[in-house]
N, C-alpha and C positions, 0 to 999 in steps of 0.2 A: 504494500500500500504506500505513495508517496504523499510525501508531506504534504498537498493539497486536499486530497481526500481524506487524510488524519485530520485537517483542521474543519473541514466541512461536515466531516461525519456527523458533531455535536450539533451542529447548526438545524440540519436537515434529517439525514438519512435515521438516527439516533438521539435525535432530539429529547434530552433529559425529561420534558414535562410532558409533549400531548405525543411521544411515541413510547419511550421507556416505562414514562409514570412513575420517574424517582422523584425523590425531594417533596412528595405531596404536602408536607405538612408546613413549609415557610410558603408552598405553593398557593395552598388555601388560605394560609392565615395573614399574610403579608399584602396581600394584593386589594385592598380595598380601593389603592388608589394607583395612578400610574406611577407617583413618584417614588411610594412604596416600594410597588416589585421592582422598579428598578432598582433601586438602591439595594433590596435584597439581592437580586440579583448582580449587582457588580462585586457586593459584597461575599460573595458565595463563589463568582470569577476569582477574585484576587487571592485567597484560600486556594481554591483548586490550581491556579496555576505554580504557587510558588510549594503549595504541598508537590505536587506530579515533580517539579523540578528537584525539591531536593530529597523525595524519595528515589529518584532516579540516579542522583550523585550517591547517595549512602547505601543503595541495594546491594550492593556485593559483601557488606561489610555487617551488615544483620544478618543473624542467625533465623533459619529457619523456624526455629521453636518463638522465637518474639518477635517474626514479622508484625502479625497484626496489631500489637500491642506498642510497636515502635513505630505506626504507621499514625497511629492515635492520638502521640504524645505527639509528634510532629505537626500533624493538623491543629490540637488543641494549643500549643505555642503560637498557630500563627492565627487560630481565633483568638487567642488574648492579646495580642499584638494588636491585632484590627479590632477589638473591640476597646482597646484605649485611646487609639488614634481617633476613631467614631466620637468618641466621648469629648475627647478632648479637639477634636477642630469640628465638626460639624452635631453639635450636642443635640439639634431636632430630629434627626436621621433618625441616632442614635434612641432619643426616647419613641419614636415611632416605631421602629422594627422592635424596640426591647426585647424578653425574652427570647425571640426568636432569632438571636445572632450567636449564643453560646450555642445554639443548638446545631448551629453549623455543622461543629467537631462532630454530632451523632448524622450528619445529613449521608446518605446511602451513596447520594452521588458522587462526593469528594472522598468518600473510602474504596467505593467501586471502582473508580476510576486510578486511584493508588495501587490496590491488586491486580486490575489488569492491564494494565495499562505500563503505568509510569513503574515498575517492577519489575517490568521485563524489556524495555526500551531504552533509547538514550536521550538525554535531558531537552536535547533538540525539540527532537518528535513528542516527549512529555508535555512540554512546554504547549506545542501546540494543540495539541491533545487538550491540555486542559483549557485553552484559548478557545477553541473550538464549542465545548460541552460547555464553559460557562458564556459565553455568548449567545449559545441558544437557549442556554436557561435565564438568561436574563432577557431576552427576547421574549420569551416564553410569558415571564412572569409582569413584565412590562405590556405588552398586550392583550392579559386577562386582567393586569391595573387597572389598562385602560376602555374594556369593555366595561368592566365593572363601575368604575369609576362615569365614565359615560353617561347607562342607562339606569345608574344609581343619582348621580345628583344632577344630570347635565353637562359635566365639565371633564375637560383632559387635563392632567397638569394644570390643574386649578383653573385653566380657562373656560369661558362660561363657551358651552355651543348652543344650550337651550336652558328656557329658565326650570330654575330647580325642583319647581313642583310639580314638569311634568315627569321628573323621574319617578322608578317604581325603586323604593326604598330597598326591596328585597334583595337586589342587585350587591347593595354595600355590604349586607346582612350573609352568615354566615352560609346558608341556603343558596346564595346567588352565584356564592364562588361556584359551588360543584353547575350548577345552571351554566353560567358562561364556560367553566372548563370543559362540561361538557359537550356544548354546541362548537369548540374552536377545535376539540379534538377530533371530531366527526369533519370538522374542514379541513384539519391539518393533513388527517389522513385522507381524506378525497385526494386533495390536491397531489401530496404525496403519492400515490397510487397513478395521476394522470400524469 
């Protein structure tokens, strides 16, 4: 596979959110607004690339009995890293995603992508690898921000496209997520399929 199809895979062909259906739970919980998923979503790129990268430098040098355990501590150092940085220069971000950024370290996608991937590849290809997979989950989760956010209050990134009461509440509400993930993964895969 050459390194354009390694960074496109995540995008399209393996898409984290409406083909795999990993990461569900910052998927559903994070996305009320556009600026939300995104921000999870970069927030979950930045993680996955530099995990993929320096499990990829250290793989030879872990034992097989504490891979996964060493895979862990890795990812959870660079959630605490970006979860200080969050805090400390962009502090709204940070109280909007809350919870949901420690939880990184347990997200399926950034440990999946460790084992198969960046554990048997070189940092290169990791790298893109992980560029890849978190640009479509940031896609992903940006685009069900912004359905949500839409036909929830009227607005994308805060801007008005219609006024707010004719939105259907339901949208913002926790019921709406699985609604909209619904309907975009039935087009993702259309599309995908054509």
């Amino acid at each position: 596979m050459n390194n354009m199809k390694v960074f496109l895979n995540g995008i399209i062909k393996e898409n984290p959110t409406f083909v795999l259906l990993l990461g569900m739970c910052p998927t559903l919980g994070t996305t009320s607004s556009a600026l939300n998923g995104m921000s999870m979503g970069l927030a979950t790129l930045a993680v996955l690339v530099f995990s993929n990268l320096i499990i990829s430098l250290i793989k030879d040098v872990i034992p097989d009995k504490v891979r996964i355990p060493s895979f862990i501590v890795v990812i959870a150092s660079l959630v605490t890293i970006l979860q200080m940085c969050l805090q400390a220069y962009v502090p709204e971000v940070y109280a909007s995603l809350g919870l949901f950024i420690p939880l990184i370290v347990v997200n399926c996608i950034i440990l999946g992508r460790a084992e198969a991937f960046a554990a048997k590849n070189n940092p290169w290809r990791s790298i893109l690898d992980g560029l890849g997979m978190g640009i479509g989950f940031t896609l992903s989760l940006t685009l069900l921000g912004a359905v949500r956010e839409l036909f929830g209050t009227g607005r994308i990134f805060s801007f008005g496209i219609f006024p707010e009461n004719y939105g259907a509440l339901i949208f913002v509400l926790a019921p709406g997520a699985f609604i909209a993930l619904g309907f975009l993964m039935a087009f993702f895969n259309t599309f995908k399929k054509a």
